[in-house]
N, C-alpha and C positions, 0 to 999 in steps of 0.2 A: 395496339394501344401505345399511346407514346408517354417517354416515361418522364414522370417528375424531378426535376432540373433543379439542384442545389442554389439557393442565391446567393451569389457569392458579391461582397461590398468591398468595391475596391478604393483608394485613397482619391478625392479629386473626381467623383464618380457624377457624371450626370444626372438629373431626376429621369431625363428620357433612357437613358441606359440603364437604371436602377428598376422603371420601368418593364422595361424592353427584360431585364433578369427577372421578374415578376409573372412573366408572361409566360416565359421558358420554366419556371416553376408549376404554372399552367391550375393551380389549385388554391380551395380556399378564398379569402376572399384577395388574396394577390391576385391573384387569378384572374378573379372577376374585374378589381379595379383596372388590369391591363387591357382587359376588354375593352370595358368603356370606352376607354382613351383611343381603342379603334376603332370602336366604333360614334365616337365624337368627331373624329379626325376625318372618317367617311362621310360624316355630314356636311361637316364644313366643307369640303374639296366638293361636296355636289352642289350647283349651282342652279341647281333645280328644283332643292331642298329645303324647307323655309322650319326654323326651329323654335318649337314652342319649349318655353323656359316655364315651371313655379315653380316658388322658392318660397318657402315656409321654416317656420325657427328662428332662432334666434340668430342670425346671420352678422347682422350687420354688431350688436352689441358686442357677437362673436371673434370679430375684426376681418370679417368676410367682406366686407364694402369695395376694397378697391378692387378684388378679384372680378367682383360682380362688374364692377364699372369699368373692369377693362375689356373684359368680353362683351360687354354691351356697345365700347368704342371700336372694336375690330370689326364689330359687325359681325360676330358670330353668334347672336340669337336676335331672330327677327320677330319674337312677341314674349312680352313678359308678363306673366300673371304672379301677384307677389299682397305678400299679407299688409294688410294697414299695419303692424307694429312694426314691422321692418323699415317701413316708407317713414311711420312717427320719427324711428332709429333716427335715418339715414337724413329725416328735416332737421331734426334736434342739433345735428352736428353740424349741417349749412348754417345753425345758428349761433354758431361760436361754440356750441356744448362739447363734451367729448365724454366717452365711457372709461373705467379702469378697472386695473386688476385686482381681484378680490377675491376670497374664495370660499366654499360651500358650507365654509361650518361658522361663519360670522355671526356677529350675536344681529339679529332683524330687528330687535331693540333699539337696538343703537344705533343702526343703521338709519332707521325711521326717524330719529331723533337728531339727527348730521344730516337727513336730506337726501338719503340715496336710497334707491331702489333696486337691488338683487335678481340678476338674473340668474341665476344657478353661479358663477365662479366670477362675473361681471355686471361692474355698478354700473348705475345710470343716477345720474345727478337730476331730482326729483324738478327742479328749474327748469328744465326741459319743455313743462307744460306752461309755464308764464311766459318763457320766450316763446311758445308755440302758439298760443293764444293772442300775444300781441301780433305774432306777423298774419296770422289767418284773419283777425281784426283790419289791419291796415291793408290788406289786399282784398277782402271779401267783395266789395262792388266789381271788381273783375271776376275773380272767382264763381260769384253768383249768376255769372252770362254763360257759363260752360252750360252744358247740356247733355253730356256725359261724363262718366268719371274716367276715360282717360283723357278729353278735352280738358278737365279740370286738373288731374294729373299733370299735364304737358305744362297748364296753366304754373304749377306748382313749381315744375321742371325751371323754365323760365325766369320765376322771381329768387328758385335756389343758386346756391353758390355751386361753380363749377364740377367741384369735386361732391357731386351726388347721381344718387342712382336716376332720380326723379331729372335732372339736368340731360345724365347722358341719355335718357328715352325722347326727351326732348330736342334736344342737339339733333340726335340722330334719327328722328322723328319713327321712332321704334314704338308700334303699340303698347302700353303697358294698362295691364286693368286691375283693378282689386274690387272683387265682387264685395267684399265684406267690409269696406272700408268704415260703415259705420261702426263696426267693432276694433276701435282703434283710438290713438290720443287724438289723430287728426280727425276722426267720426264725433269726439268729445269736441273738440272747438268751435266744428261746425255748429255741432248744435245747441250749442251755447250762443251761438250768433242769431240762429231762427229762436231761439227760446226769449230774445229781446226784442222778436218782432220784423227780425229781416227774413227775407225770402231767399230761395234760392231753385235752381229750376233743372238740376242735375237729372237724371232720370237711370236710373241705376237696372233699368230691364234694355237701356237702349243698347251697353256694350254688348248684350249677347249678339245682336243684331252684326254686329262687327266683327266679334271672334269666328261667330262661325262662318260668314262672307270670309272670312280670312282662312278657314280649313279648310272648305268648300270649293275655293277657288287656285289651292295649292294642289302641282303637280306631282310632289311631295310632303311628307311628313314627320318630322321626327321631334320625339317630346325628350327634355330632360329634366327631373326631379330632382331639388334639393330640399328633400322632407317632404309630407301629404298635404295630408288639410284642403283646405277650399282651393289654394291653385291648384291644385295635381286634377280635381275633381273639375273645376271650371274649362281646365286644356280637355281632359278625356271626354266630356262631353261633348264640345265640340268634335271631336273627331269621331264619336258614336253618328252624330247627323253626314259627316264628309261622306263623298263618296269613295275618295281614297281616304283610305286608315293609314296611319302613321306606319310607316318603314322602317323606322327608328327609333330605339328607345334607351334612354339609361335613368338608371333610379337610385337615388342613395337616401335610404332610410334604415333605422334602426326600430321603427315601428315589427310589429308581429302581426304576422299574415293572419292568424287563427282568433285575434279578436271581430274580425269580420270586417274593421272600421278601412276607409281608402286608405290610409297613410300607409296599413302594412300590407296592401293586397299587391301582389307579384304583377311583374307587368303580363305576363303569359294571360292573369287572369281576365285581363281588357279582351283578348280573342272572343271569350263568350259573350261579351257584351257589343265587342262587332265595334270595339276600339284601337286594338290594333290588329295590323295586318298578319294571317296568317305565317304567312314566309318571312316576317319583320327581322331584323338583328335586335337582340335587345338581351340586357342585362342588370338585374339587381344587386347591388352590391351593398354589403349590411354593414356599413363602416360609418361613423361620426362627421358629416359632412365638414368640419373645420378640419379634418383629417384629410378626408377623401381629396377633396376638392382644391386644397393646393399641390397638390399630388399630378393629381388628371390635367389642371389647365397648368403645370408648369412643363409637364412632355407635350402635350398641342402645342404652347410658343412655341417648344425645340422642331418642332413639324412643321410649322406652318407661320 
């Protein structure tokens, strides 16, 4: 047995060295996060490796956005499945909006009455959906030519301002899908546009058609989790149909496995469902993704 390694922090200390003390601590969820980070680091360097990303929660109100948007420009995840509120988030901001600090015990009273809306410790300026509303308005005859939702996504990508999530899929012509996008502010404006009699011709069974051609046709596979919900469920599916199963895995959720629901189910559990691979690396680690994950992608740059 090898024995657990004191972390000792020293002055001027790297994150990949704080890291790398983590790993030699070898327990708990230190432990597990240093994992990750090797086994992220093993994805990237394989070239033959194609990384499926969903990302659930509150990410972007969280001030996860550029992290998200720099891994998405390095080109170390090549499909991204991601929830309509995130995408709302991350349009809201393309339109001048921005979130603040705020926090859990605020009176919602009064909040409601100033115009902001509560994410658990961050506001979101309720204006969010009148500017969201006019630009879906003033684009929608483009809009309404997509034929998919990540056509229409890229579509989005395109008319956003540089710095979005929606831009770098775009840019980088990186799949991105959100099965649920109707449950979303952007799901609200659309159909606020057909509820006046416009059309639109999206077809939201077409991405399956896609993601899986895209698992199907990978010689590898590795999935990473930021929180459950419908992307974690929309990636794992697809790889239930692959004929290779994911190789790779990491998972950061603070969901519980014993409710039964995806968000807290272990990745081990995908084995029986014939979604991941037997012999896979892979690791959950139960830490607060605003935590976790400037953590993990700040030792990957120091690697890579």
């Amino acid at each position: 047995m090898m024995e657990v390694n004191h972390i000792k922090v020293k002055k001027d200390m790297k994150v990949n060295e704080l890291v790398k003390a983590m790993k030699d601590s070898g327990v708990l969820q230190a432990g597990k996060l240093s994992l990750a980070v090797d086994i992220l680091d093993e994805i990237i360097k394989d070239k033959e490796c194609k990384l499926f990303c969903g990302i659930a929660g509150a990410l972007v109100p969280g001030g996860m956005k550029q992290i998200i948007i720099d891994m998405l420009n390095d080109k170390w995840i090549d499909v991204l499945v991601i929830t309509g509120a995130n995408l709302t988030h991350d349009l809201g901001e393309s339109l001048g909006h921005k979130h603040y600090q705020g926090n859990e015990k605020m009176d919602d009273k009064e909040l409601k009455n100033k115009g902001y809306d509560r994410i658990y410790n961050s506001l979101m300026p309720n204006d969010i959906y009148s500017s969201l509303e006019a630009f879906i308005k003033n684009n929608f005859d483009e809009l309404s030519k997509c034929t998919t939702i990540k056509e229409f996504l890229w579509k989005l990508g395109e008319k956003a301002s540089e710095n979005t999530i929606v831009h770098a899929c775009y840019k980088n012509k990186i799949p991105i899908f959100c099965p649920a996008i109707a449950d979303s502010g952007i799901g609200l404006m659309i159909w606020g546009q057909i509820s006046q009699g416009k059309k639109i011709d999206v077809n939201a069974f077409e991405d399956l058609k896609e993601i899986l051609d895209i698992a199907w046709t990978s010689k590898k596979a590795g999935v990473f989790y930021l929180g459950g919900g419908v992307p974690k469920n929309y990636i794992q599916q697809a790889m239930q149909l692959a004929p290779n199963k994911a190789v790779y895995g990491v998972q950061i959720t603070l969901a519980n496995e014993f409710s039964g629901g995806s968000s807290g189910a272990p990745l081990r559990e995908g084995i029986s469902w014939d979604k991941m691979n037997e012999k896979a690396k892979f690791v959950d680690v139960n830490v607060e993704v605003s935590v976790a994950l400037p953590l993990i992608v700040a030792a990957l740059k120091d690697k890579n």
